[in-house]
N, C-alpha and C positions, 0 to 999 in steps of 0.2 A: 764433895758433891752430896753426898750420905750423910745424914744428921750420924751423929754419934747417940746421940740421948733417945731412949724410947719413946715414941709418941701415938695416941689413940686417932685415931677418925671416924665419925661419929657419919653415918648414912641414912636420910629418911628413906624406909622399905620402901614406899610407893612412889617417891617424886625421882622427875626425869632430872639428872643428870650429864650436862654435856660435857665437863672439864671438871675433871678433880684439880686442886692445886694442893701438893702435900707440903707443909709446913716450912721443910727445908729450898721448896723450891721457890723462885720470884719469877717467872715467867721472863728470864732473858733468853738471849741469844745463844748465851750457856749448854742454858738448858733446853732449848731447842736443839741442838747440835748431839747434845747426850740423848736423845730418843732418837736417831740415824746412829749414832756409837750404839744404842741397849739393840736395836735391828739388824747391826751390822753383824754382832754374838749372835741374834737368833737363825740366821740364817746359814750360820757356821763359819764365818768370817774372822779374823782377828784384824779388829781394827786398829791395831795400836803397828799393823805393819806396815811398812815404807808406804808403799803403794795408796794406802788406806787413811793415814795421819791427817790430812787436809780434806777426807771425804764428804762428812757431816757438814761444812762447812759450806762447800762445794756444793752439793746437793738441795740444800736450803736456797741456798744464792739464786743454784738455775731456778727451781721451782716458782721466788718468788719474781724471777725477772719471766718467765713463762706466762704464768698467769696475773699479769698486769700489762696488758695491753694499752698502746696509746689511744687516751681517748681522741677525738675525734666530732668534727662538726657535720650534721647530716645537710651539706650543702645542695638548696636545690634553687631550680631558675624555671621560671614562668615561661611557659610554649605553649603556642595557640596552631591550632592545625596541623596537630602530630599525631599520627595514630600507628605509626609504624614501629615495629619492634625493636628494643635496642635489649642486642646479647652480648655477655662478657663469657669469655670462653677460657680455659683453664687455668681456674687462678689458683694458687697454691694455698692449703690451708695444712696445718696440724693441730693437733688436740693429745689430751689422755685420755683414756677411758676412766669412766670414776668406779668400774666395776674390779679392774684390778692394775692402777695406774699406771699401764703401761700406755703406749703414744699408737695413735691410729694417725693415718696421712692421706693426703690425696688430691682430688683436683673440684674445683665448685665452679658448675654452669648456670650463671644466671642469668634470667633476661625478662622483661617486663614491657608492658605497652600503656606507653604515658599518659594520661587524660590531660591535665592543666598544669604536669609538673614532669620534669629531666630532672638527673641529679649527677653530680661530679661522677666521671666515670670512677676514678681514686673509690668513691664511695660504696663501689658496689665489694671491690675488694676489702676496704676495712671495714664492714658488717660482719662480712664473712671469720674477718681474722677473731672482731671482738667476740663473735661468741666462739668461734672456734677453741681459744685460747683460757679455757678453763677446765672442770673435771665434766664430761660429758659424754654423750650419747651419739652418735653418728645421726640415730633420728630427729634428736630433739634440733639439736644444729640446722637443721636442714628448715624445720619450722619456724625455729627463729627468726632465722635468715629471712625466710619468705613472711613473715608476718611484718616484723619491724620493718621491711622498705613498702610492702601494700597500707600498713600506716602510715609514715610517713609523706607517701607518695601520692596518696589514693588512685594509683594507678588501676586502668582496664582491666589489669590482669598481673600476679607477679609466677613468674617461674624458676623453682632452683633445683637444679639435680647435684650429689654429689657421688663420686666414686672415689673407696677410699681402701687399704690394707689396714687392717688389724692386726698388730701385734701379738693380741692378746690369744688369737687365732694362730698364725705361725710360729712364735717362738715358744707356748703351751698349748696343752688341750689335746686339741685335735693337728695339731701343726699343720696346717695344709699351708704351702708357700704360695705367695704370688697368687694370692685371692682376692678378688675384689666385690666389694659390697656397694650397691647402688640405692641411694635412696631418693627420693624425689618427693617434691611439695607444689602444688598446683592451685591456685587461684582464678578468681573471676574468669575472665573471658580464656585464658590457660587449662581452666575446668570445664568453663561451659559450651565451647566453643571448637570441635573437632580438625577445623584447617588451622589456628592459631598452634594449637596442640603440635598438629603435624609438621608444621609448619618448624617451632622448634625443635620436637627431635629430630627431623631430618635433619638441619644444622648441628646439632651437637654429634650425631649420629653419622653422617658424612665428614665432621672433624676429626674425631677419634675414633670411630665404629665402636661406639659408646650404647648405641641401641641396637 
């Protein structure tokens, strides 16, 4: 894996660099595999034991079947004198955090009030999934979520709350166990609009004693 021969690399001081590729490397599979083996030593592991032999390999796989979600069609259908609310109630999502790749989980309530467009109920869960299923933020998730279906939708109003544990919380830091984080995203009539508001967390709120 190691050149044997000496060799120089030559760095502009000021320009940004996102990937070195050093000489002896070709950017395969390889050599993916050998930086999870150089991580495996840094964190005082011996990866060459039983346990460990098929790790690097294992660990690339899951990561890149994680973050490659199926895409997906934003199926929606034409409705003329709809104005009532349609909520989807605990739908499972997971993520990582991209602050120290450990995994955050939990549940997303969404629901929206149609103007001239309903969409595949399916749909409101794989939103949630596609953006869930990359390196991310509990907040930004949440924004997403809520923006891509009020585009798509141009609905009255779209609402998504999530609650979720953090890993990164429990298993370091400050470890507090069985913590839950609440984040929430409010649109159009969901913001401007005090009974539509209520009106949802009572439902989410009555389902789980989520508020």
């Amino acid at each position: 894996m190691f050149p044997k021969k000496k060799f120089i690399t030559l760095f502009e001081k000021d320009k940004k660099i996102d990937w070195v590729n050093f000489p002896f490397e070709k950017n395969t599979e390889a050599d993916h595999q050998d930086l999870i083996f150089r991580l495996l030593q840094v964190i005082g592991e011996d990866p060459k034991r039983e346990g460990l032999l098929d790790t690097p390999r294992r660990y690339i796989d899951a990561f890149k079947e994680f973050l490659s979600p199926p895409e997906f069609n934003m199926t929606t259908f034409d409705v003329e004198n709809t104005d009532e609310m349609i909520v989807q109630l605990d739908i499972p999502f997971y993520s990582f955090c991209e602050h120290h790749l450990l995994p955050f989980f939990g549940k997303g309530y969404v629901a929206y009030v149609p103007d001239k467009k309903i969409v595949g109920l399916s749909k409101l869960a794989r939103t949630l999934e596609t953006f869930s299923r990359r390196l991310q933020n509990q907040e930004r998730i949440t924004n997403q979520v809520a923006e891509h279906l009020q585009y798509n939708l141009q609905a009255k109003g779209v609402a998504v709350v999530l609650k979720a544990r953090h890993m990164c919380m429990e298993m370091r830091g400050v470890k507090t166990s069985d913590t839950h984080t609440i984040t929430s995203k409010l649109l159009g009539s969901f913001r401007s609009d005090e009974r539509t508001r209520a009106e949802f967390l009572n439902l989410i709120g009555n389902h789980r004693n989520l508020v």
